[in-house]
C-alpha positions in Angstrom: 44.3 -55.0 -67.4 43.6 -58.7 -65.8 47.6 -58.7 -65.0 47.4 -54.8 -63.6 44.7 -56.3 -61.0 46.1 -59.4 -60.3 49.2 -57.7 -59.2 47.4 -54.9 -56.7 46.8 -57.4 -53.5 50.8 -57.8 -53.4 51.6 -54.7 -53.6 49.1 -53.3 -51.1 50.7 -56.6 -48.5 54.5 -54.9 -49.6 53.8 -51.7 -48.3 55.1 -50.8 -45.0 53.2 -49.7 -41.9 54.8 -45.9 -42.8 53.5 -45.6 -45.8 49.9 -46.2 -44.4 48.3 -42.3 -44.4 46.5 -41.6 -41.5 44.7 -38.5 -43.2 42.7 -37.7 -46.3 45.4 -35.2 -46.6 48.5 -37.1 -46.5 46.8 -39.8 -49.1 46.7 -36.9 -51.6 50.6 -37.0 -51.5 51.2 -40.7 -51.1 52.4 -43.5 -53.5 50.1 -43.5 -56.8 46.9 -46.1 -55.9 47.1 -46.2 -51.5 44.1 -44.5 -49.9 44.1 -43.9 -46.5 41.0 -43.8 -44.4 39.4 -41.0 -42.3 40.5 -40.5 -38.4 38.1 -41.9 -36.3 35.8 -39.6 -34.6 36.5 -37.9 -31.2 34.5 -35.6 -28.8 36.7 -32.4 -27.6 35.1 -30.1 -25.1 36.6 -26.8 -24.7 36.3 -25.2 -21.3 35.8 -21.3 -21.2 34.7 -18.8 -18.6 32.3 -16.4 -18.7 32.1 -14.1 -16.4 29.7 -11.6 -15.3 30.3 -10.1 -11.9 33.7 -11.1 -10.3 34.1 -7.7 -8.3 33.1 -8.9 -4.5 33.3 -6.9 -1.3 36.1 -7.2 1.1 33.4 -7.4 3.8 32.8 -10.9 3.0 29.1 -12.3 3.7 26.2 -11.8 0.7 28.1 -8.6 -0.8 31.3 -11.2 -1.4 28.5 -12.9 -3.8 30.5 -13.8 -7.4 28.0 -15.0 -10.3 29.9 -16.6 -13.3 29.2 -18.9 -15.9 31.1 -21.9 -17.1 31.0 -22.9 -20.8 31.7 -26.5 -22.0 31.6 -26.4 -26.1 32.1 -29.9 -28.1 34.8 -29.1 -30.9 34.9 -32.6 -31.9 32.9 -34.7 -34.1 31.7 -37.0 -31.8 29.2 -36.7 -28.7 30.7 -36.3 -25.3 28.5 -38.6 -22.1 27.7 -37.3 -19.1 30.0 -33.9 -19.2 30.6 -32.7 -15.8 32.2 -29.3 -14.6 35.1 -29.0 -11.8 36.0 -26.3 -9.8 38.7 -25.4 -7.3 37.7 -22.4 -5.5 39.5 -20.1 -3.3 39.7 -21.4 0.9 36.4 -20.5 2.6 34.3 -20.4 -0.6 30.9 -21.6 -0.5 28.2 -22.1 -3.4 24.8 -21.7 -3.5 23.5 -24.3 -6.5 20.0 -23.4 -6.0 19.7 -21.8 -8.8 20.8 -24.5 -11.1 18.5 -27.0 -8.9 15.6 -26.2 -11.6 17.7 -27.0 -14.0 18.3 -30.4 -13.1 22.1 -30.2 -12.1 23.4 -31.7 -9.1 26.4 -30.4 -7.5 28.9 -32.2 -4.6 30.5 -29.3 -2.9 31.5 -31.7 0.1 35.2 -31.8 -1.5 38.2 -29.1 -2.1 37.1 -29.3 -5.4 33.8 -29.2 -6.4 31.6 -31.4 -9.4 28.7 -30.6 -10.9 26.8 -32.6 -13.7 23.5 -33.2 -15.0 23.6 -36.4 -16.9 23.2 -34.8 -20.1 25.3 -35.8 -23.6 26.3 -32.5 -25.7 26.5 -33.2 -29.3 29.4 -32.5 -31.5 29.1 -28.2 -31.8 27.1 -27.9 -29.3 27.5 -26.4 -25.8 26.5 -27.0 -22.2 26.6 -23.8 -19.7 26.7 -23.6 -16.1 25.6 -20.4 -13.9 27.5 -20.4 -10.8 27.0 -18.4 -8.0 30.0 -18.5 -5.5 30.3 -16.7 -1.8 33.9 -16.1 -1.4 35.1 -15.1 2.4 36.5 -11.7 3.4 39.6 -10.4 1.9 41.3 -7.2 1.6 41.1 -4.2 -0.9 42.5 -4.7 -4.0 43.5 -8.3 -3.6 42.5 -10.7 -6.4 42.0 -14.7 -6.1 41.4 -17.1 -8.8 39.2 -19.7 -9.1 40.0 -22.9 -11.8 37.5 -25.0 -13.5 37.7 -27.8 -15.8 35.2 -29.8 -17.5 35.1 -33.9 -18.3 33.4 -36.4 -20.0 33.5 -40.2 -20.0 34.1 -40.3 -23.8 37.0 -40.2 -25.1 38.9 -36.8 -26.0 40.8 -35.7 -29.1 42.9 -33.4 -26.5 42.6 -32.5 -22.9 44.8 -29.4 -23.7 41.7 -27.1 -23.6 39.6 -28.6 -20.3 40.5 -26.3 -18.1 40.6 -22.5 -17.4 40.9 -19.9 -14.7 38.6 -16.8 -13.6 39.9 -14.4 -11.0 37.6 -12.3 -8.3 38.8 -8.9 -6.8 38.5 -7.2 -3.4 36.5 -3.6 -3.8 34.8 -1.9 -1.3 31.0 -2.2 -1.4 28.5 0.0 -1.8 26.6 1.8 1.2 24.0 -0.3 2.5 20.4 0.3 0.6 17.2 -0.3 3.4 14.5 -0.5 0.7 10.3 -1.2 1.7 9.3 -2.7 -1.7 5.5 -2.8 -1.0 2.9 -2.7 2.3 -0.1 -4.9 1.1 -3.4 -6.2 2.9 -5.2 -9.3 3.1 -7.8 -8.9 2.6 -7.8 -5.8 0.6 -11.5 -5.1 -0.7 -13.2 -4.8 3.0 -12.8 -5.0 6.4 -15.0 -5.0 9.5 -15.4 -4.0 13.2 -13.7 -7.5 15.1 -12.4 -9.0 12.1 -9.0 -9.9 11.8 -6.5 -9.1 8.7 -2.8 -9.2 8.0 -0.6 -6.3 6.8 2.4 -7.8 4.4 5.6 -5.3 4.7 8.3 -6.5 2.6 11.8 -5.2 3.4 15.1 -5.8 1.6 18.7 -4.6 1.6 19.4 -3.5 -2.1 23.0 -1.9 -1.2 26.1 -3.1 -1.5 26.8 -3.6 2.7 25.4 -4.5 5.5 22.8 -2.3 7.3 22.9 -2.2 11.2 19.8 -1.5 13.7 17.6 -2.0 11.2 13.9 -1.2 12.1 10.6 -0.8 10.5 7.4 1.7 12.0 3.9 0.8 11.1 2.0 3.6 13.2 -1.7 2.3 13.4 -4.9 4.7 13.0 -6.5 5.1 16.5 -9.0 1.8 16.6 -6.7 -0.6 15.1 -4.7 -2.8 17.6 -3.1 -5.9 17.2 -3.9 -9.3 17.1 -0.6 -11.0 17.1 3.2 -9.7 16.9 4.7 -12.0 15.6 6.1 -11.4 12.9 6.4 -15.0 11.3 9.6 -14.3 9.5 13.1 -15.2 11.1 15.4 -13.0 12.2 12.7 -10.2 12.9 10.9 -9.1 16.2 8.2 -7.4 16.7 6.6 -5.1 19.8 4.2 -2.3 20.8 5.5 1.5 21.1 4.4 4.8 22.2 0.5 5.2 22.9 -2.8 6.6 22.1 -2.4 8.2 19.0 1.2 7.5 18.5 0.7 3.8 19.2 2.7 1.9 16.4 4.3 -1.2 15.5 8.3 -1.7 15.7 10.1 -4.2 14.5 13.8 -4.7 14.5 16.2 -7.0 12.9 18.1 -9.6 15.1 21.5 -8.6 13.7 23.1 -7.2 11.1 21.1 -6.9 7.9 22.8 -8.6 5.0 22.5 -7.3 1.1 20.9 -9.5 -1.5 18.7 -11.6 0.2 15.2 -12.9 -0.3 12.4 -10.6 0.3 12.0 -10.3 4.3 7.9 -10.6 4.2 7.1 -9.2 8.1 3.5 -10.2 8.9 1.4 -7.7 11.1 -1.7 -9.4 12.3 -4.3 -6.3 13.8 -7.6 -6.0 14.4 -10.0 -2.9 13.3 -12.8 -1.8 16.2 -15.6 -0.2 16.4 -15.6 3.3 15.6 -12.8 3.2 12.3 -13.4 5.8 10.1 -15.9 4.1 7.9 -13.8 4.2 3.7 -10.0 3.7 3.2 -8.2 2.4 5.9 -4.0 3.2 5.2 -1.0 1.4 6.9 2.8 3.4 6.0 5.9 0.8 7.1 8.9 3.2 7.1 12.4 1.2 7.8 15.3 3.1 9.1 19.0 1.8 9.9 21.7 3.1 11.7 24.7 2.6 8.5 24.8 4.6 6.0 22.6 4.8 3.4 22.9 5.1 -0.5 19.4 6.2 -0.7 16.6 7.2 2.1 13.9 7.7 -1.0 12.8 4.3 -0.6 12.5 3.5 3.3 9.1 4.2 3.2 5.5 2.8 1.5 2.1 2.1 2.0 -0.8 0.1 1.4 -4.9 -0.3 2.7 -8.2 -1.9 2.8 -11.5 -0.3 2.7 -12.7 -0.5 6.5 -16.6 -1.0 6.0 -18.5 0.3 9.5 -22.4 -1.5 10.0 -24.0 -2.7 12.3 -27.7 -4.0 12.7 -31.1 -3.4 13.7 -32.7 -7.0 14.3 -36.2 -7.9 16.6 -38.8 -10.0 16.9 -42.7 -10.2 16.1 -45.2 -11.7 18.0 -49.0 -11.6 18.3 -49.5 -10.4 21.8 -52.9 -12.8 22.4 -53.2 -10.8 26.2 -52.7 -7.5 24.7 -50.3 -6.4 27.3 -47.6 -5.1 25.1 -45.4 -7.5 26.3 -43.9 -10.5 24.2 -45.0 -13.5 26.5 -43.1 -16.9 25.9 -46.4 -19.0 24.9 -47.4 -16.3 22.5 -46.8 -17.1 18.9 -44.3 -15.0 16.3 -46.5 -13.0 13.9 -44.7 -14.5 10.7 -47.5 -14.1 7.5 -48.6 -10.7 9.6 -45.6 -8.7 8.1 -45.5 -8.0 5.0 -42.2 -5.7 4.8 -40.0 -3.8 7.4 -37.9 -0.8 6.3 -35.4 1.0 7.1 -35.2 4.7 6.5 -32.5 7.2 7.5 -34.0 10.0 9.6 -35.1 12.9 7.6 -35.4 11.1 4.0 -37.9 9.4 2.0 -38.4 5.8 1.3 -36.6 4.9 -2.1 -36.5 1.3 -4.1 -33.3 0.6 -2.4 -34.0 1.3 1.1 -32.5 -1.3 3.1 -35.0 -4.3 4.4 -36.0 -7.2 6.8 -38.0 -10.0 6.7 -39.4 -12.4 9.5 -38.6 -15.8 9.8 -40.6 -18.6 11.0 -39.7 -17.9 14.3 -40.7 -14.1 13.7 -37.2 -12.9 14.1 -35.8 -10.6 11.6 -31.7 -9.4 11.4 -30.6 -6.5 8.8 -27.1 -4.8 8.3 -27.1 -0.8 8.1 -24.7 1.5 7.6 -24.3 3.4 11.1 -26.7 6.5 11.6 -30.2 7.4 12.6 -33.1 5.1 11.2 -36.6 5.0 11.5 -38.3 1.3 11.1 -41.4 1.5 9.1 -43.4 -1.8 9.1 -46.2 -3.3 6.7 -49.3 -5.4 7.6 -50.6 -7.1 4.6 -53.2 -5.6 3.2 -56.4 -6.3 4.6 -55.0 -7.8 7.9 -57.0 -8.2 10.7 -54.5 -7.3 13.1 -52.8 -3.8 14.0 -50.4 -3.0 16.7 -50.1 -3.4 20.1 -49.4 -0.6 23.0 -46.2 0.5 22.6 -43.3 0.8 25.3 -44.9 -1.1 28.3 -42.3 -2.5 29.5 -38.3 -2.8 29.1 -36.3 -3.3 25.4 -36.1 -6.7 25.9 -39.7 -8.0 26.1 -42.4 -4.9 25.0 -43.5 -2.8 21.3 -41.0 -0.2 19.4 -44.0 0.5 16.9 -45.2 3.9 18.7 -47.9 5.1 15.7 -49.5 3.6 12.6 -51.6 4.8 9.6 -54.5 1.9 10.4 -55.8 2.2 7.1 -56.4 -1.0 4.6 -52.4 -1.2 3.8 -51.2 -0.4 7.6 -48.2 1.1 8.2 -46.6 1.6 11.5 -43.2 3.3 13.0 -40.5 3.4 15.3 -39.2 6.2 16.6 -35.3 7.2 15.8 -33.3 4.6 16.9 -29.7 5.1 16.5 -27.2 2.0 14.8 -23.5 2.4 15.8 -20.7 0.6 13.8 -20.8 -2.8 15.3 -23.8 -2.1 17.4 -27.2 -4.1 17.4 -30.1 -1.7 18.0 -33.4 -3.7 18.7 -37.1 -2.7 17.3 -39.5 -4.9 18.4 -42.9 -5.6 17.2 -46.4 -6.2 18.9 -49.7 -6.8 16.7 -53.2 -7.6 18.6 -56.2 -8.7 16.1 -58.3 -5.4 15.4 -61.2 -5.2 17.3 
């Protein structure tokens, strides 16, 4: 045995170079006693495409819009650095690498050929994949073109024989155009009032397949409603007044042609409700028309609305009218701690719990909001006041007594007459006490 061993070192120096394995494999077959060792590990990325939609229109523009994918898998045993996809597209191609932005690639499309990467390392069996949306230019029917990508990595390969790979786009016609109005919305939605401003929100796309030509939107608007502003605040899109009185509307028309697949066009329409809306839902309907054909007219048209809320108010002043002239005289105090309550009740109906109220400040002013109609202002002394009310109606609105009867009992209780509040109106009751004789 100790002359076996001894005699293994110059046999392992005698062998020759070829008889070194350079598999496990081949050192199952080799001389009796020589084990060769494994081959060193190796990434191998394998390029593939994927694609998903590679019929574009002839047309060119957003309907000449390609979306593939490009597949990098690691086939070798060893991690590939900073892998990074190449592409040669077809002359006049563009690439919109927004959509990979989020994803933390970063693409240099300032060459023939075109490199994206992300800095990342895919493992041995795993895979790195790369949505790419491509704009190719015009063409004609029926005409293909190809596109070749590649893929690289700064370690090194077992084979470059399966980088690469080509993908090929054909010329169709498109579909008809599609003029769509996904949704009319307002801001704000709950309520509106007389004066104040708000936005309608019409959002308009082009869900065909080509471009749509002359394209408008209508917004009539109900007979009180005018606007505030026209522009629209979207480029691309102007905006103007038609017709008038009741067929008064909104128009607004697209600068040129109206390409497919785009962003949402959001058109902004800032208007103004006045006095004298119809007091509950208040309804805006955009309708878009174009002159192209369309592959549907079923949805040119939506709507959307607020709640318009009409009020106005019935405010005044109290005062103790010292000369008892039933006239509100500027050195003459406000009767604040006289009053007890002021309400105020719709003509013909009874006082209920939630009849609407006002109450005096120190200055013995008082402001309420009503709905519009036909009220009749009842006013409380405190009980047991020494006071009671003045002459009414001695002079003008501004400066004399609304109050024209009272109960003069303990708990007094006097009254207007009917005073009308209009939707954004202020009617005035004011109110004269004298001390009681």
């Amino acid at each position: 045995m100790r002359t076996l061993l001894a005699s293994l070192p110059a046999l392992a120096v005698a062998l020759s170079p070829a008889a070194v394995l350079a598999t496990p494999a081949a050192a199952a077959s080799g001389p009796a006693g020589v084990v060769a060792g494994p081959a060193p590990a190796r990434a191998d990325l394998e390029f593939a495409w994927r694609p998903e939609s590679t019929d574009v229109s002839y047309l060119g523009g957003m309907g000449a819009r390609a979306f593939v994918q490009a597949v990098a898998t690691n086939v070798g045993t060893r991690a590939a650095a900073r892998v990074t996809f190449h592409f040669t597209p077809p002359p006049g191609s563009t690439m919109d690498p927004a959509e990979n932005e989020q994803f933390g690639w970063t693409c240099d499309t300032s060459t023939a050929t075109w490199a994206c990467t992300n800095g990342r390392t895919v493992g041995a069996g795993e895979f790195e994949g790369l949505n790419l949306t491509v704009l190719l230019p015009a063409g004609t029917v029926g005409d293909t073109v190809t596109m070749r990508g590649s893929v690289s990595t700064t370690t090194p390969e077992r084979s470059l024989s399966n980088n690469s790979g080509e993908t090929t786009f054909r010329y169709v016609v498109p579909r008809p155009a599609d003029i769509t109005v996904n949704s009319v919305s307002v801001v704000p939605a709950h309520q509106v009032k007389a004066n104040e401003q708000f936005d309608v929100h019409v959002e308009v796309d082009n869900a065909g397949g080509s471009p749509a030509h002359d394209v408008t939107v209508r917004v009539p608007l109900p007979p009180a409603v005018r606007a505030a502003s026209l522009d629209p605040e979207y480029p691309g899109w102007s905006c103007a007044l038609a017709g008038a009185d009741a067929e008064r509307a909104v128009e607004c028309s697209r600068d040129g042609a109206y390409d497919v697949t785009q962003l949402y066009n959001l058109l902004r329409l800032r208007l103004v409700a006045g006095p004298g809306t119809p007091d509950g839902p208040l309804v805006f309907t955009a309708t878009a028309a174009t002159t192209s054909p369309e592959e549907s007219t079923e949805n040119n048209t939506a709507s959307g609305g607020t709640v318009y809320y009409a009020e106005g108010t019935m405010s005044g002043h109290a005062w103790l009218d010292n000369d008892r002239d039933g006239l509100r005289d500027a050195d003459e105090p406000s009767a604040y701690g006289k009053v007890g309550k002021i309400e105020f009740v719709l003509e013909g109906t009874e006082p209920d719990w939630d009849v609407p109220r006002g109450h005096l400040d120190e200055q013995g002013a008082y402001s309420t909001r009503l709905k519009p109609g036909r009220y009749v202002a009842n006013v409380y002394l405190m009980g047991g006041s020494p006071y009671t009310f003045t002459v009414p109606d001695a002079g003008d609105d501004a400066g004399d007594s609304d109050v024209i009867g009272s109960t003069g009992d303990y708990y007094n209780r006097g009254w207007s007459a009917v005073v009308e509040v209009t939707d954004a109106g202020e009617a005035i009751v004011d109110i004269g006490l004298v001390p009681v004789a």
